[in-house]
N, CA, C and O atoms as CSV, one atom per row, in Angstrom:
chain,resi,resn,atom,element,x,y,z
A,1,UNK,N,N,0.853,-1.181,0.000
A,1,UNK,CA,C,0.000,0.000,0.000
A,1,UNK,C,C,0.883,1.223,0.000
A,1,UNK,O,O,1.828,1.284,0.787
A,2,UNK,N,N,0.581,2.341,-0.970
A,2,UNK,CA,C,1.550,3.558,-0.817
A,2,UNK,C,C,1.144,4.582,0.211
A,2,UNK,O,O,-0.051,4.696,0.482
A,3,UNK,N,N,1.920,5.231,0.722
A,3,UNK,CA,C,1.452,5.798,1.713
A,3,UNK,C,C,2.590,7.079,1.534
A,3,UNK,O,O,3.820,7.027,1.532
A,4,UNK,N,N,1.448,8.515,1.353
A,4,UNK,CA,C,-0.136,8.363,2.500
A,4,UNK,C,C,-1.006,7.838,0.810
A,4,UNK,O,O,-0.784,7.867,-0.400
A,5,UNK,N,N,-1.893,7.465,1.627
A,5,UNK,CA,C,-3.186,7.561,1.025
A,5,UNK,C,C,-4.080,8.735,0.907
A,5,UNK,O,O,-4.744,8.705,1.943
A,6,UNK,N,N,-4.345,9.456,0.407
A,6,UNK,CA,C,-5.330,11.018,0.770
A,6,UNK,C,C,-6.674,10.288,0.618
A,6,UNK,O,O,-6.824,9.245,-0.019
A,7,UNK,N,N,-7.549,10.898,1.220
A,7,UNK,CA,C,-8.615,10.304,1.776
A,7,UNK,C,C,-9.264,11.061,2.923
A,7,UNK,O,O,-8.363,11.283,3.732
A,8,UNK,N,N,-10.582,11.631,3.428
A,8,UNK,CA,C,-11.036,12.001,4.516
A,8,UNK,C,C,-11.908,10.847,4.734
A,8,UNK,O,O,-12.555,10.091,4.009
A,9,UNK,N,N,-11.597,11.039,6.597
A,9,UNK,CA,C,-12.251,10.050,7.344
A,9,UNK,C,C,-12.993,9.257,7.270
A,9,UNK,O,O,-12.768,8.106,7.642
A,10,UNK,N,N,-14.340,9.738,6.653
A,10,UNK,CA,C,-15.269,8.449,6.541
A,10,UNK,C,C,-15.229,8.058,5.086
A,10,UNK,O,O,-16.194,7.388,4.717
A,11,UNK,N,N,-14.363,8.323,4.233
A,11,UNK,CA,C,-14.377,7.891,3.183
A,11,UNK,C,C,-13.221,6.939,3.247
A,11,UNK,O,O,-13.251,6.357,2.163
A,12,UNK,N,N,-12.275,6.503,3.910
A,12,UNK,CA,C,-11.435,5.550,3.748
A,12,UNK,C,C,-11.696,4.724,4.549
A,12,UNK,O,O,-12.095,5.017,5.676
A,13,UNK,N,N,-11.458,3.025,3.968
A,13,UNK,CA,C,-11.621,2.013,4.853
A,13,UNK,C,C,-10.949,1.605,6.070
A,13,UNK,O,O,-9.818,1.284,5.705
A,14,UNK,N,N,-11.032,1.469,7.154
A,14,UNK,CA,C,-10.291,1.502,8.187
A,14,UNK,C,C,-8.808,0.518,7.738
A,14,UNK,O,O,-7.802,0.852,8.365
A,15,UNK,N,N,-8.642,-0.542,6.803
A,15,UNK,CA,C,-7.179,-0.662,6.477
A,15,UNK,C,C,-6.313,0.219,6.293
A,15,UNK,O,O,-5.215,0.182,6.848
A,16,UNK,N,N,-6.734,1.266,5.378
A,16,UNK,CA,C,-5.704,2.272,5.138
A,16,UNK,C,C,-5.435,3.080,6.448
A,16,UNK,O,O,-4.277,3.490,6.370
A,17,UNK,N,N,-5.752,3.302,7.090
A,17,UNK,CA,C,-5.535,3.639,8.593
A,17,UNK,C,C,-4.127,2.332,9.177
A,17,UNK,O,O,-2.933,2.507,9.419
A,18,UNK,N,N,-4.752,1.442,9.210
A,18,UNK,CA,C,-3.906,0.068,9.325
A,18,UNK,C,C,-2.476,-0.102,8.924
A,18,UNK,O,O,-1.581,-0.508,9.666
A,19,UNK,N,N,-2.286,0.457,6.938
A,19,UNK,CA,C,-1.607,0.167,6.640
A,19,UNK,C,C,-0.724,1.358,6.995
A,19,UNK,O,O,0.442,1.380,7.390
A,20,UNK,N,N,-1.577,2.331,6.752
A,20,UNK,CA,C,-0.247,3.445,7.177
A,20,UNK,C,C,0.860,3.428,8.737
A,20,UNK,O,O,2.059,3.528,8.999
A,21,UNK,N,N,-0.496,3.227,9.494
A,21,UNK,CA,C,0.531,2.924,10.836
A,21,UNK,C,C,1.518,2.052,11.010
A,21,UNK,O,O,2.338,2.120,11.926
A,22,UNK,N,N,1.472,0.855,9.800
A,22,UNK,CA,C,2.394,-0.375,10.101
A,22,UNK,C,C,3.796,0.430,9.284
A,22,UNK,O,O,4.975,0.232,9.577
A,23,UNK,N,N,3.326,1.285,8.298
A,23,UNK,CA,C,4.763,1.188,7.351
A,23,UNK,C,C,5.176,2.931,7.727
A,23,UNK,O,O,6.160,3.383,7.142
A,24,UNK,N,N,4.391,3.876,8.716
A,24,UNK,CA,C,4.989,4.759,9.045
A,24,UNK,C,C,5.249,4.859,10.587
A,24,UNK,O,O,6.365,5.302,10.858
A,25,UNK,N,N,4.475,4.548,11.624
A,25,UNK,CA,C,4.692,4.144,12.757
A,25,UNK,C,C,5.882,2.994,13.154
A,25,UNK,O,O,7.009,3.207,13.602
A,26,UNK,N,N,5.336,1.911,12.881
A,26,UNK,CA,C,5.766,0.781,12.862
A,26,UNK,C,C,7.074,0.211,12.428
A,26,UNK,O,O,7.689,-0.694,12.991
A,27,UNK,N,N,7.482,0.984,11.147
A,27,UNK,CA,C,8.436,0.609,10.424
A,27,UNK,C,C,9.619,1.863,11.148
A,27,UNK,O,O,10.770,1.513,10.886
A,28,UNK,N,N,9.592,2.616,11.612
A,28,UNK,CA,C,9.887,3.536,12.486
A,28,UNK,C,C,10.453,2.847,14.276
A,28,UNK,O,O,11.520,3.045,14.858
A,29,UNK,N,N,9.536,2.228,14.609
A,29,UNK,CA,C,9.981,1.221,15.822
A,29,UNK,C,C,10.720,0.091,15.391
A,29,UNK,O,O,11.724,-0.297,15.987
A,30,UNK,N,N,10.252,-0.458,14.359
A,30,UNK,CA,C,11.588,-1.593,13.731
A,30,UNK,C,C,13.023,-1.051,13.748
A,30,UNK,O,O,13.835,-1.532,14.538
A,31,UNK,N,N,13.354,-0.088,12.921
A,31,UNK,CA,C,13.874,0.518,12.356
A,31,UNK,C,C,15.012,1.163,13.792
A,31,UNK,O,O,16.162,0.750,13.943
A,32,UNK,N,N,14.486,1.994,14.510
A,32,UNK,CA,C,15.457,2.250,15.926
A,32,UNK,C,C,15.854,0.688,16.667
A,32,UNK,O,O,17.037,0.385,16.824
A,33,UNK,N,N,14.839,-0.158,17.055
A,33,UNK,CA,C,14.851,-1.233,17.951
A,33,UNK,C,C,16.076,-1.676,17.102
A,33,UNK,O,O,17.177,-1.838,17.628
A,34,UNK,N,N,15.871,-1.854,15.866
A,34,UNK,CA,C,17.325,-2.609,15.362
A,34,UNK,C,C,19.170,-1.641,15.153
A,34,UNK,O,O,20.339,-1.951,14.920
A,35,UNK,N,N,18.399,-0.472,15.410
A,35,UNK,CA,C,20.250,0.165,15.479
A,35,UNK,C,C,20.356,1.013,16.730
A,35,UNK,O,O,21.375,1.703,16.706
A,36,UNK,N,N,19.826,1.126,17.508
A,36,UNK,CA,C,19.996,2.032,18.552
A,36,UNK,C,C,20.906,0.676,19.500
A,36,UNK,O,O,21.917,1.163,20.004
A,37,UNK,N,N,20.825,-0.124,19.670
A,37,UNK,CA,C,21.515,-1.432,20.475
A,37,UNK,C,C,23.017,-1.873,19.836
A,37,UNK,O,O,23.714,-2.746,20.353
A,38,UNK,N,N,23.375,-1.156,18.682
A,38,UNK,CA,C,24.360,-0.992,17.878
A,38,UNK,C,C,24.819,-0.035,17.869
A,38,UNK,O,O,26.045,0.045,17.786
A,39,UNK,N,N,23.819,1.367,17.970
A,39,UNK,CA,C,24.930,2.395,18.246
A,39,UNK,C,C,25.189,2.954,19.708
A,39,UNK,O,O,26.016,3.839,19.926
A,40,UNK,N,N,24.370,2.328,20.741
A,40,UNK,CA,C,24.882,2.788,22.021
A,40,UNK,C,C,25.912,1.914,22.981
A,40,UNK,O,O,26.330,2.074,24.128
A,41,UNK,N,N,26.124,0.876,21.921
A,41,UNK,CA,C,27.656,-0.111,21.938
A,41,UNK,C,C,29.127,0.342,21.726
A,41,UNK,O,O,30.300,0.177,22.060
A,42,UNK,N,N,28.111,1.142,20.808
A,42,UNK,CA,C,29.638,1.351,19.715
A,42,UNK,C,C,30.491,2.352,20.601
A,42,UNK,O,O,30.009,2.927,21.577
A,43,UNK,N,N,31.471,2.470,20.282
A,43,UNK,CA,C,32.852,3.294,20.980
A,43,UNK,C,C,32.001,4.920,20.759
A,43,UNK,O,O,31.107,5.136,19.941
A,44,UNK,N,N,32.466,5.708,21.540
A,44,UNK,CA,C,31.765,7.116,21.518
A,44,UNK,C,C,32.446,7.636,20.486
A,44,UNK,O,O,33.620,7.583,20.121
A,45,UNK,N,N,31.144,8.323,19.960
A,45,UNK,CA,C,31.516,9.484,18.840
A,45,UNK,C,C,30.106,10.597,18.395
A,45,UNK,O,O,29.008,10.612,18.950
A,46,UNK,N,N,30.405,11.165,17.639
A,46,UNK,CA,C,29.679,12.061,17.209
A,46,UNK,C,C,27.946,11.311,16.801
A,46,UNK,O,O,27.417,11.522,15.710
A,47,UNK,N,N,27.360,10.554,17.773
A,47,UNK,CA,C,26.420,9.658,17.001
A,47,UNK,C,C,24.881,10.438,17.115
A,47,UNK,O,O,24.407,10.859,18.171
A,48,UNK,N,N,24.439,10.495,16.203
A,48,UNK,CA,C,23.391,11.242,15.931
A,48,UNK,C,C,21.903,10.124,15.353
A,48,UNK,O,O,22.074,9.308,14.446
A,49,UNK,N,N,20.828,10.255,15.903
A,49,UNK,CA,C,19.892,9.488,15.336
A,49,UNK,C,C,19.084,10.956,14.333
A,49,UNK,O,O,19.096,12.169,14.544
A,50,UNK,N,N,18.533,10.230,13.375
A,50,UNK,CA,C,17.711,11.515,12.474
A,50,UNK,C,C,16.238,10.427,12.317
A,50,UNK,O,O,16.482,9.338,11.797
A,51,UNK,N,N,15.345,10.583,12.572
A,51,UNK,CA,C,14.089,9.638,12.379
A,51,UNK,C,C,13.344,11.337,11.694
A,51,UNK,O,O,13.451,12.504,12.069
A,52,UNK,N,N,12.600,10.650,10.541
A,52,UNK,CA,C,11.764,11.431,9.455
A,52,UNK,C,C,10.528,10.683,9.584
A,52,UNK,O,O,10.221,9.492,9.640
A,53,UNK,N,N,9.717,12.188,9.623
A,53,UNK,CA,C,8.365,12.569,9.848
A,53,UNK,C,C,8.150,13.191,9.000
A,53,UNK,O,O,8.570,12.863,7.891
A,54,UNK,N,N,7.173,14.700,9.243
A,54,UNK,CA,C,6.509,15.007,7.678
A,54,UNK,C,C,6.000,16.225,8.312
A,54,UNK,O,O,6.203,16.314,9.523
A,55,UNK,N,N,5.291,17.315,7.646
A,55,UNK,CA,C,4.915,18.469,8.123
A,55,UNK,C,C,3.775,18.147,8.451
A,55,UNK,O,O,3.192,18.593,9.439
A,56,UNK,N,N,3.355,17.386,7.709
A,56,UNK,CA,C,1.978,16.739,8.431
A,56,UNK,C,C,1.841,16.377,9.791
A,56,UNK,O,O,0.727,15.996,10.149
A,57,UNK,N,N,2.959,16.432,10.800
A,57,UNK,CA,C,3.193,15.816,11.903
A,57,UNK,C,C,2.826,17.086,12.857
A,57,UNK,O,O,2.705,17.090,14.082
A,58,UNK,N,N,2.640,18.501,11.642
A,58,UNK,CA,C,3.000,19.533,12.571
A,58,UNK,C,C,1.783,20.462,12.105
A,58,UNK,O,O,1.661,21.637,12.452
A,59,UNK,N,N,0.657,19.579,11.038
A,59,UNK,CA,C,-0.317,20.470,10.581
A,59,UNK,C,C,-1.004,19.565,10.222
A,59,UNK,O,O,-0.446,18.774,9.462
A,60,UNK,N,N,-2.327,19.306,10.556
A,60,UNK,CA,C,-3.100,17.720,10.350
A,60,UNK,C,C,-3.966,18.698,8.943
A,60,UNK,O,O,-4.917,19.473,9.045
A,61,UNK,N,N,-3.155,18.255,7.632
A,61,UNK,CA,C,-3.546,18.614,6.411
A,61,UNK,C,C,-4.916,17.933,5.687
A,61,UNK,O,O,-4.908,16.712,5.529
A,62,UNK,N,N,-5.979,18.641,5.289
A,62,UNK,CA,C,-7.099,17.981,4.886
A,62,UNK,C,C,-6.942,17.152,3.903
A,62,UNK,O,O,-6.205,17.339,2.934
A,63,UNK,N,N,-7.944,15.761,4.203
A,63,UNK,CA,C,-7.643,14.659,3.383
A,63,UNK,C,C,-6.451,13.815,3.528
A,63,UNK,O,O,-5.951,13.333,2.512
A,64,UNK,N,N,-5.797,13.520,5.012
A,64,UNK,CA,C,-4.672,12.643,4.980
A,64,UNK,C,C,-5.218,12.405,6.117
A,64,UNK,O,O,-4.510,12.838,7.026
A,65,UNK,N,N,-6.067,11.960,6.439
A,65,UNK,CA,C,-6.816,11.246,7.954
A,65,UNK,C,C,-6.178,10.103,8.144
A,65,UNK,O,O,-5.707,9.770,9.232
A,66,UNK,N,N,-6.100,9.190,6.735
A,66,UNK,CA,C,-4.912,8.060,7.437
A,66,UNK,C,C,-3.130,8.144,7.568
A,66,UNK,O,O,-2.240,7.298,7.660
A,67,UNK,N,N,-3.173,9.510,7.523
A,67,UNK,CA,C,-1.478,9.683,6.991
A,67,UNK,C,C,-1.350,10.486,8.249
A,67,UNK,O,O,-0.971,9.849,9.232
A,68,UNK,N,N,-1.530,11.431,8.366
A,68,UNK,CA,C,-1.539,12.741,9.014
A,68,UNK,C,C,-1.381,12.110,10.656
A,68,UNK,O,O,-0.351,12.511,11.198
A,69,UNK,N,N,-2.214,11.220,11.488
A,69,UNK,CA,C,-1.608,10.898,12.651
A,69,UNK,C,C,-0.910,9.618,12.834
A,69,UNK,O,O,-0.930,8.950,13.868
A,70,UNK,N,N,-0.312,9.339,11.784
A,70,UNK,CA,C,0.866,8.328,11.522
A,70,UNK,C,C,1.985,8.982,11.897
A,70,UNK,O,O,2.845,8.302,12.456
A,71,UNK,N,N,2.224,10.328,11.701
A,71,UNK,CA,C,3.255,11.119,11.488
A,71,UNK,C,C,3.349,11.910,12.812
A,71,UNK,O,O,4.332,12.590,13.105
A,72,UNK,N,N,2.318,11.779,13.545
A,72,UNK,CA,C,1.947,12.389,14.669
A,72,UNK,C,C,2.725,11.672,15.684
A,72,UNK,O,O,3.577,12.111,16.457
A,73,UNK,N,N,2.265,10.474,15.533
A,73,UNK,CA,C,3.243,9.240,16.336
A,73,UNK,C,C,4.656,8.995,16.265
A,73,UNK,O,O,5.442,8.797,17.192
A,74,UNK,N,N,4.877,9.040,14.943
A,74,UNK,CA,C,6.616,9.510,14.951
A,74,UNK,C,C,7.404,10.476,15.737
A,74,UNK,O,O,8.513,10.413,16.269
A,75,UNK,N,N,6.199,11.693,15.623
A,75,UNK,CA,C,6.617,12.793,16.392
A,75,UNK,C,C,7.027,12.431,17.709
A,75,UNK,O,O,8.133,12.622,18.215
A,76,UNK,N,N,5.825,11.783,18.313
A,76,UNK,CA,C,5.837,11.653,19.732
A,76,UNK,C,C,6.737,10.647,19.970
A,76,UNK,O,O,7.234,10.767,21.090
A,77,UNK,N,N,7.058,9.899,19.483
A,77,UNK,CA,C,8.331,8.322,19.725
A,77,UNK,C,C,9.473,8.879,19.485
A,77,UNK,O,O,10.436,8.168,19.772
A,78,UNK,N,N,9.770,10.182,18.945
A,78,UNK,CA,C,10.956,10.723,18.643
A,78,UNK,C,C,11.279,11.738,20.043
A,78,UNK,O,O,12.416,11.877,20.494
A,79,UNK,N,N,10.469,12.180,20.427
A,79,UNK,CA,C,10.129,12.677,21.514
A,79,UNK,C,C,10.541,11.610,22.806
A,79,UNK,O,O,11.342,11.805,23.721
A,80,UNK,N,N,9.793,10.563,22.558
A,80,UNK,CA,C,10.245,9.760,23.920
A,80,UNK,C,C,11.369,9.366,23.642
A,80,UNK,O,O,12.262,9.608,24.454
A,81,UNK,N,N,11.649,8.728,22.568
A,81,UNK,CA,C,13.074,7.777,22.632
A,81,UNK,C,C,14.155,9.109,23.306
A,81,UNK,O,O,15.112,8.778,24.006
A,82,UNK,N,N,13.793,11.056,22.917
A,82,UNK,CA,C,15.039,11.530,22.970
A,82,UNK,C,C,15.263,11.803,24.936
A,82,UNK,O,O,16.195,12.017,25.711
A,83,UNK,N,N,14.115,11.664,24.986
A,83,UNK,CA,C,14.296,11.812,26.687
A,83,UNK,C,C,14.722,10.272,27.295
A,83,UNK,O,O,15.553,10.185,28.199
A,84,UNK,N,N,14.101,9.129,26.734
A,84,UNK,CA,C,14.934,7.712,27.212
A,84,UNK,C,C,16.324,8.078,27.211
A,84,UNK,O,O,17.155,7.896,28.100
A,85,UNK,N,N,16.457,8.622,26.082
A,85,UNK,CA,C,18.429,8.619,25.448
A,85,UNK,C,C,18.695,9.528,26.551
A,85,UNK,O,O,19.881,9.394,26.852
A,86,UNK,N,N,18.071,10.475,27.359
A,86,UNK,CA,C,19.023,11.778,27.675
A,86,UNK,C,C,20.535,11.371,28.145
A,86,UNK,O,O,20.383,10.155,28.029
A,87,UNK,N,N,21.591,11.484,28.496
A,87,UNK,CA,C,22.605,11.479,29.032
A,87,UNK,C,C,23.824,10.298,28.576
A,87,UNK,O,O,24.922,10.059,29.080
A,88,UNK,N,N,22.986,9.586,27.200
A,88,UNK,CA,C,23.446,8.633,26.434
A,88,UNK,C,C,24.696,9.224,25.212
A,88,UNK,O,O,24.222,10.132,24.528
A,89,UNK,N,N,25.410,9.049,25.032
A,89,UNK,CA,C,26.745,9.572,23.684
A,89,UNK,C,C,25.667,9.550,22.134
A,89,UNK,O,O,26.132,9.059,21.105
A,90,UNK,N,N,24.486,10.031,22.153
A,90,UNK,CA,C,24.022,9.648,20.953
A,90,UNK,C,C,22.757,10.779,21.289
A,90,UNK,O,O,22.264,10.974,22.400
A,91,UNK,N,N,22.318,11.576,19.787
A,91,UNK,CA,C,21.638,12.487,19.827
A,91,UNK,C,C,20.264,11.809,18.925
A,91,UNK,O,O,20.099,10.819,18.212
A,92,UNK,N,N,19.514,12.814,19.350
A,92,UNK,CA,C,17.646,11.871,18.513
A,92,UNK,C,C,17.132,13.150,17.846
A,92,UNK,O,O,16.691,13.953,18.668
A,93,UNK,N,N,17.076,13.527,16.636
A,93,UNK,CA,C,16.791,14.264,16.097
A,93,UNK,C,C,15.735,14.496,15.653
A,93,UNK,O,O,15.011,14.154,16.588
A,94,UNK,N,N,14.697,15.054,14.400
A,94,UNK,CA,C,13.561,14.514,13.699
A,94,UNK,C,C,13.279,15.508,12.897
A,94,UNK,O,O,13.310,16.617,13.431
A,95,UNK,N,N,12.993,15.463,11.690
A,95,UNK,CA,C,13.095,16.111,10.540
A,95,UNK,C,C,11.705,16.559,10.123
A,95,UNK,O,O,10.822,16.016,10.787
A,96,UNK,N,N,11.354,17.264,9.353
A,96,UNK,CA,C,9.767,17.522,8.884
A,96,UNK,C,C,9.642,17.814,7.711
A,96,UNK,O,O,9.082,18.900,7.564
A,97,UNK,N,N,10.009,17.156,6.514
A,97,UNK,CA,C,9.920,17.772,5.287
A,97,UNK,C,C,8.549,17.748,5.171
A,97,UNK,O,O,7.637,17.152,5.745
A,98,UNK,N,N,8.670,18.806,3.995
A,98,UNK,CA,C,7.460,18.596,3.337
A,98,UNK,C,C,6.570,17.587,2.403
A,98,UNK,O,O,6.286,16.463,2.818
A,99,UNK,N,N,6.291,17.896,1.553
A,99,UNK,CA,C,5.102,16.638,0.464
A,99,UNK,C,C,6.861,16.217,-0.210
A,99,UNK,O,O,7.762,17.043,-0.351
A,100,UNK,N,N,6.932,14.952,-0.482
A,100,UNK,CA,C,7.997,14.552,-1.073
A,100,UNK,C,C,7.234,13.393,-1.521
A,100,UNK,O,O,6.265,12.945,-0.907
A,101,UNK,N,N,7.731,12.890,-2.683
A,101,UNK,CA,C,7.697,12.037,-3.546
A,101,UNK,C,C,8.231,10.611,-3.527
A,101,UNK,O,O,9.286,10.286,-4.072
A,102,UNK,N,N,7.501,9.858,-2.921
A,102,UNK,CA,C,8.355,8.783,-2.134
A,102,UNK,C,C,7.784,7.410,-3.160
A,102,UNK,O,O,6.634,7.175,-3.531
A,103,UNK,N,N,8.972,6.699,-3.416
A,103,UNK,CA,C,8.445,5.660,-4.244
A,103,UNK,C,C,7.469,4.372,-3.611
A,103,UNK,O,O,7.496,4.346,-2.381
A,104,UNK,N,N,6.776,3.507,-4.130
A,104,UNK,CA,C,6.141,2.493,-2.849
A,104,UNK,C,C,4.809,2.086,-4.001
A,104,UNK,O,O,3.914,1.313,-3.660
């Protein structure tokens, strides 16, 4: 499924809700769980996490009801992981581009 999907609320089937959370939420918690245990191993250095979100994270844009608080959740997990990390050799960043063109 490509994502986002544009769509308002009662016009999309609750999968697309589904799918977005698995491959923007979800794939987002995969995604740290598997290198953050690798980079807070590793010998100290300049280590920086960057996790990407969307402006949508920062403006719930009409017609992305299943996209729009996918991105919301990133926000907030980027948020927690950076206060878990506090005092850790490794920084948690989070980005907000805009509409980009993402293949899928």
């Amino acid at each position: 499924v490509r994502s986002p999907q544009p769509g308002y609320l009662l016009e999309q089937d609750a999968s697309a809700f589904s799918a977005s959370m698995a491959t923007n939420y979800m794939g987002t918690v995969h995604a740290l769980k598997a290198a953050l245990p690798a980079m807070l191993g590793a010998p100290p250095a300049d280590r920086r996490v960057v996790i990407v979100s969307s402006a949508a994270a920062c403006i719930g844009f009409l017609g992305y009801a299943s996209y729009a608080p996918t991105k919301f959740a990133v926000r907030a997990l980027a948020d927690v992981v950076r206060n878990e990390l506090a005092g850790a050799p490794l920084t948690v960043h989070i980005a907000y581009p805009p509409d980009t063109d993402t293949p899928g």
